[in-house]
C-alpha positions, 0 to 999 in steps of 0.5 A: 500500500502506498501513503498518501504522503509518498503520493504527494508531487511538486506542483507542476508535477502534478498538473503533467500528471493529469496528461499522463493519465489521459494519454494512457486511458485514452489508448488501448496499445495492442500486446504484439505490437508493443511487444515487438517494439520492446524487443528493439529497444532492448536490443541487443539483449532478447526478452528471453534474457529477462526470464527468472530476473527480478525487474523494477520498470521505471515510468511504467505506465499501463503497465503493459511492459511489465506484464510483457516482461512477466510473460518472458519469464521475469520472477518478477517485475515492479512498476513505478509511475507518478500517474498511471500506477493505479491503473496499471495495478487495477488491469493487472490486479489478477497476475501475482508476479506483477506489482506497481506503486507511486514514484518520482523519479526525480524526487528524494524518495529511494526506488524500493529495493534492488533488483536484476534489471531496471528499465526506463523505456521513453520515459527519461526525456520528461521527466525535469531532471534526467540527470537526477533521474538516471542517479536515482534509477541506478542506485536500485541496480544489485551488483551484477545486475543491469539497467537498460534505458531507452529515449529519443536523443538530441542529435539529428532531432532539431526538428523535433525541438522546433515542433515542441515550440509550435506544437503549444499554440494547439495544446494550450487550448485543444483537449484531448478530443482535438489532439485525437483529431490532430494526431489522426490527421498528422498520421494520415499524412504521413502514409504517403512518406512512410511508403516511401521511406521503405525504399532504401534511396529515398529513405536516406533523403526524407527528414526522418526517413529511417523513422518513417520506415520503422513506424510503417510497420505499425498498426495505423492505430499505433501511428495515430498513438505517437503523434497524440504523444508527441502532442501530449507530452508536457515536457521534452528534453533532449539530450545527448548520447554521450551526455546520458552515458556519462550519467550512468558511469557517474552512477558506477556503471560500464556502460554500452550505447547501441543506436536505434534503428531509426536514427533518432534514438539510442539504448544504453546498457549498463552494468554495474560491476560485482 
C-alpha cells in the first residue's frame, strides 16, 4: 500500500500528471505490437534474457511492459509511475508476479529495493531532471545486475525541438478530443512518406526517413498513438548520447550505447560491476 504522503508531487508535477493519465486511458496499445517494439529497444539483449530476473520498470505506465516482461519469464517485475500506477495495478490486479506503486523519479524518495534489471523505456526525456533521474534509477541496480534505458536523443532531432515550440499554440487550448483529431490527421499524412521511406534511396533523403520506415510497420492505430504523444507530452528534453552515458558511469556503471534503428534514438546498457 502506498501513503498518501509518498503520493504527494511538486506542483507542476502534478498538473503533467493529469496528461499522463489521459494519454494512457485514452489508448488501448495492442500486446504484439508493443511487444515487438520492446524487443528493439532492448536490443541487443532478447526478452528471453529477462526470464527468472527480478525487474523494477521505471515510468511504467499501463503497465503493459511489465506484464510483457512477466510473460518472458521475469520472477518478477515492479512498476513505478507518478500517474498511471493505479491503473496499471487495477488491469493487472489478477497476475501475482506483477506489482506497481507511486514514484518520482526525480524526487528524494529511494526506488524500493534492488533488483536484476531496471528499465526506463521513453520515459527519461520528461521527466525535469534526467540527470537526477538516471542517479536515482541506478542506485536500485544489485551488483551484477543491469539497467537498460531507452529515449529519443538530441542529435539529428532539431526538428523535433522546433515542433515542441509550435506544437503549444494547439495544446494550450485543444483537449484531448482535438489532439485525437490532430494526431489522426498528422498520421494520415504521413502514409504517403512512410511508403516511401521503405525504399532504401529515398529513405536516406526524407527528414526522418529511417523513422518513417520503422513506424510503417505499425498498426495505423499505433501511428495515430505517437503523434497524440508527441502532442501530449508536457515536457521534452533532449539530450545527448554521450551526455546520458556519462550519467550512468557517474552512477558506477560500464556502460554500452547501441543506436536505434531509426536514427533518432539510442539504448544504453549498463552494468554495474560485482
Amino acid at each position: 500500500m502506498t501513503s498518501a504522503k509518498s503520493n504527494q508531487l511538486a506542483p507542476e508535477l502534478a498538473a503533467e500528471r493529469r496528461l499522463w493519465k489521459e494519454q494512457w486511458e485514452h489508448f488501448a496499445t495492442d500486446p504484439p505490437v508493443e511487444r515487438a517494439m520492446l524487443e528493439r529497444w532492448i536490443a541487443p539483449l532478447s526478452l528471453g534474457d529477462l526470464a527468472g530476473k527480478e525487474i523494477l520498470d521505471c515510468g511504467c505506465g499501463n503497465g503493459l511492459h511489465a506484464m510483457i516482461m512477466a510473460q518472458a519469464g521475469a520472477r518478477s517485475v515492479h512498476g513505478v509511475d507518478y500517474a498511471s500506477w493505479e491503473g496499471a495495478a487495477h488491469r493487472f490486479k489478477d497476475q501475482p508476479a506483477l506489482s506497481f506503486a507511486f514514484h518520482d523519479l526525480c524526487g528524494d524518495t529511494p526506488l524500493p529495493g534492488q533488483y536484476d534489471v531496471v528499465t526506463c523505456v521513453g520515459v527519461l526525456p520528461h521527466v525535469p531532471s534526467p540527470e537526477v533521474a538516471v542517479s536515482n534509477i541506478a542506485r536500485a541496480v544489485k551488483p551484477g545486475g543491469r539497467l537498460l534505458i531507452w529515449a529519443t536523443v538530441r542529435e539529428g532531432n532539431t526538428p523535433l525541438l522546433v515542433f515542441d515550440t509550435v506544437k503549444t499554440a494547439v495544446t494550450s487550448w485543444g483537449g484531448r478530443r482535438i489532439k485525437k483529431v490532430l494526431a489522426t490527421e498528422m498520421a494520415l499524412a504521413s502514409l504517403p512518406f512512410q511508403y516511401a521511406a521503405r525504399v532504401e534511396p529515398i529513405r536516406d533523403r526524407l527528414p526522418y526517413g529511417r523513422y518513417l520506415a520503422e513506424i510503417s510497420k505499425f498498426p495505423f492505430s499505433r501511428v495515430v498513438q505517437n503523434f497524440y504523444d508527441a502532442l501530449n507530452v508536457p515536457r521534452r528534453i533532449l539530450f545527448t548520447t554521450g551526455e546520458a552515458r556519462r550519467w550512468m558511469e557517474a552512477a558506477g556503471l560500464e556502460v554500452q550505447v547501441h543506436p536505434g534503428a531509426d536514427g533518432k534514438s539510442c539504448t544504453w546498457h549498463g552494468v554495474r560491476p560485482l
